[in-house]
C-alpha positions in Angstrom: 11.4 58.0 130.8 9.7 60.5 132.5 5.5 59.1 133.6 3.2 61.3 132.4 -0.5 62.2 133.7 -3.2 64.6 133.1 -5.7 65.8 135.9 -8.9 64.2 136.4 -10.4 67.0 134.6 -8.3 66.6 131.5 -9.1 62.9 131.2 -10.4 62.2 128.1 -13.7 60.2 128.1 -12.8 57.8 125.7 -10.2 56.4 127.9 -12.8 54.9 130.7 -14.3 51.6 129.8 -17.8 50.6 129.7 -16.9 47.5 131.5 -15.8 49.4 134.2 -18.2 51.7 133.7 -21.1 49.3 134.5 -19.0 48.0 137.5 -19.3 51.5 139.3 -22.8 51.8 138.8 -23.4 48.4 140.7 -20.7 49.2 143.7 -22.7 49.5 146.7 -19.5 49.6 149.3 -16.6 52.1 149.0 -17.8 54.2 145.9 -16.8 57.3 146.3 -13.5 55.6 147.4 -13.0 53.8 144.6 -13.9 56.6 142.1 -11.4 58.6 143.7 -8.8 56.0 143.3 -9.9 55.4 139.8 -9.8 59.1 138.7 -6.1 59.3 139.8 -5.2 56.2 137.8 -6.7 57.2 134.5 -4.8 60.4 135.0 -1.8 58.4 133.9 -1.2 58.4 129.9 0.6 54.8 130.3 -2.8 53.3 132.0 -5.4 51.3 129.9 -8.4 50.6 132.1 -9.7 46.9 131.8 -12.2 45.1 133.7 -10.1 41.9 135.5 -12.0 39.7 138.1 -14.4 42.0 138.1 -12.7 44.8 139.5 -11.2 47.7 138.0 -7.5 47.2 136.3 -4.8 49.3 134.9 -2.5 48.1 132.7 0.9 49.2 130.9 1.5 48.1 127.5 -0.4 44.4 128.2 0.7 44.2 131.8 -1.6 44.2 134.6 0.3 47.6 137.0 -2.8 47.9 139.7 -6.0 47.0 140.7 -9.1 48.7 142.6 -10.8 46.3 144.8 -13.5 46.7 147.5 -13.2 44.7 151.0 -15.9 45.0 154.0 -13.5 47.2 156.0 -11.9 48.9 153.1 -10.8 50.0 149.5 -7.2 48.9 148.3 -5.5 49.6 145.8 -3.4 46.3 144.8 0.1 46.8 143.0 0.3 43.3 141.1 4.3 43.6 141.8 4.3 45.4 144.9 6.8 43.3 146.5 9.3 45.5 144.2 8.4 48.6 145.2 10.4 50.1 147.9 7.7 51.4 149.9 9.2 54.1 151.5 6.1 55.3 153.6 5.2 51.8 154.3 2.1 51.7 153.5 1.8 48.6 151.4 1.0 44.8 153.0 0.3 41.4 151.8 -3.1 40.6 151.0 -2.6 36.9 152.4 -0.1 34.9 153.6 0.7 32.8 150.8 0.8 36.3 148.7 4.2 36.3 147.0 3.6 39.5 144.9 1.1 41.8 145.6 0.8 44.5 148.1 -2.3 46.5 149.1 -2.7 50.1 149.8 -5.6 50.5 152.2 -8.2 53.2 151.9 -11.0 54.1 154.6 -12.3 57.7 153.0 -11.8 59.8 150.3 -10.2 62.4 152.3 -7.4 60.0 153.0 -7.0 58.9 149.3 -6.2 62.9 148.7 -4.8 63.5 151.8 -1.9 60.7 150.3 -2.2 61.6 146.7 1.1 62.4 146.8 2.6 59.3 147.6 -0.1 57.5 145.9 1.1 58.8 142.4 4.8 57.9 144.1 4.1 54.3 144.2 2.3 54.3 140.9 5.3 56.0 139.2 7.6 53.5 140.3 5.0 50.6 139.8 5.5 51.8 136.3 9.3 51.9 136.0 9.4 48.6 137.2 7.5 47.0 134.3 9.1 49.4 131.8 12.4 47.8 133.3 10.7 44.8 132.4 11.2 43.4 136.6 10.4 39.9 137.5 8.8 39.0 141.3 11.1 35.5 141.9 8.1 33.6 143.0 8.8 30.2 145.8 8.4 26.7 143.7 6.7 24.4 145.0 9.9 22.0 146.1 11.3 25.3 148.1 8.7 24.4 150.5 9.6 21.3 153.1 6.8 18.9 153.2 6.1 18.2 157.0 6.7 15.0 158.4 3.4 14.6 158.9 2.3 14.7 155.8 5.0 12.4 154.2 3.7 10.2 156.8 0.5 10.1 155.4 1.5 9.9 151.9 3.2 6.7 152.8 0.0 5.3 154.4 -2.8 6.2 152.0 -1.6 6.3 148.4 -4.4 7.8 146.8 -4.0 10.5 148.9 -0.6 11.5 147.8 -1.7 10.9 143.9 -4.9 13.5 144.9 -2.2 16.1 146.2 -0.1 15.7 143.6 -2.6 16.4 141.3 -3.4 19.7 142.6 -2.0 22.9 141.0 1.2 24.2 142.1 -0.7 27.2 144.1 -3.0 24.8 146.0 0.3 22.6 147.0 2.3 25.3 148.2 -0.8 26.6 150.1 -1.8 23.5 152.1 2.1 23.3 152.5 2.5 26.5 154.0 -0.9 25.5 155.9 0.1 22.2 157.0 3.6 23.4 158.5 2.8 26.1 160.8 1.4 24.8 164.1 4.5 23.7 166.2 3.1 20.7 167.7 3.0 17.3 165.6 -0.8 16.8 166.8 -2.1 19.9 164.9 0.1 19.3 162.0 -2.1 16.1 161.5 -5.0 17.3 162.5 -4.8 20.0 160.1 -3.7 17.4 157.4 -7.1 15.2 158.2 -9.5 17.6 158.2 -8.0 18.7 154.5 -7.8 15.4 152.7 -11.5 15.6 152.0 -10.8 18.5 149.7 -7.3 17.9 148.6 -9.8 14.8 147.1 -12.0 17.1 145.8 -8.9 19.5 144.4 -10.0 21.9 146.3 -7.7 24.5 148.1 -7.2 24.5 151.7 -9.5 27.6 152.0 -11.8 26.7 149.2 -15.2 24.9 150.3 
């Protein structure tokens, strides 16, 4: 099924929402940026425009395609399944290192946002045929990632410390996991695992405070 879009200039009105509306008016970073980015979005019949952790959203029949967001060095457009999409100009990178699906596009001006118009509406074309084809992203579970030594050392020790980890959600596990398992030496490996304990009590995240 072929994606269709009108120009900006087409766009009817009632297909903005106030939500988002009101979020525009408040931006004080990347503006002009953003607006740009949002204007090429709405373009797209298949888009409804939602406000989602208070950012700008576009979804396709219920599901969330792309996101606007607003950084200190930057604009991005985040493609919620962007791990699918071929990325054939490679423009698109992980947001963080535990990020399984999304990819950002990264924006500096709006003369670069028409400069790659182009490929923009590329990526947001097949962002769409992915959903309509109804793709999955095969996310890690938490058992696929090995539970340092280190740490099952320490489980062994203090056992309301391993009931406390095990009570954290799946994401937080697999993210002190990751965390806990990439310095190479044994000494930072604990280190890292005893400076988080205090929040792994608290059921905090490893980069939460």
């Amino acid at each position: 099924m072929r994606t269709v879009h009108v120009t900006a200039e087409d766009r009817p009105l009632s297909r903005t929402n106030p939500k988002v509306d009101a979020l525009f008016e408040q931006a004080t970073t990347w503006r002009p940026e953003m607006e740009r980015l949002r204007a090429i979005a709405l373009s797209y019949e298949e888009f409804t425009e939602e406000r989602k952790w208070w950012q700008p959203c576009y979804a396709f029949e219920g599901a969330n395609v792309v996101i606007i967001g607003a950084f200190k060095e930057y604009c991005a457009l985040g493609f919620f399944k962007g791990v699918l999409l071929k990325d054939l100009e490679g423009i698109l990178v992980a947001p963080g290192t535990h990020s399984q699906a999304t990819r950002f596009a990264k924006f500096t001006s709006v003369a670069e946002i028409d400069r790659m118009e182009p490929v923009i509406r590329a990526y947001l074309d097949e962002a769409i045929e992915v959903e309509r084809a109804g793709l999955k992203v095969q996310l890690k579970k938490t058992e696929d990632y090995a539970v340092p030594e280190e740490l099952e050392q320490k489980f062994a020790e203090v056992a309301e410390f391993k009931a406390a980890f095990e009570a954290l959600t799946a994401g937080r596990q697999r993210g002190y996991l990751y965390h806990f398992a990439q310095p190479k030496q044994s000494k930072t490996r604990t280190s890292r695992i005893e400076k988080a304990m205090d929040r792994i009590y608290d059921g905090k995240g490893f980069n939460e405070r």
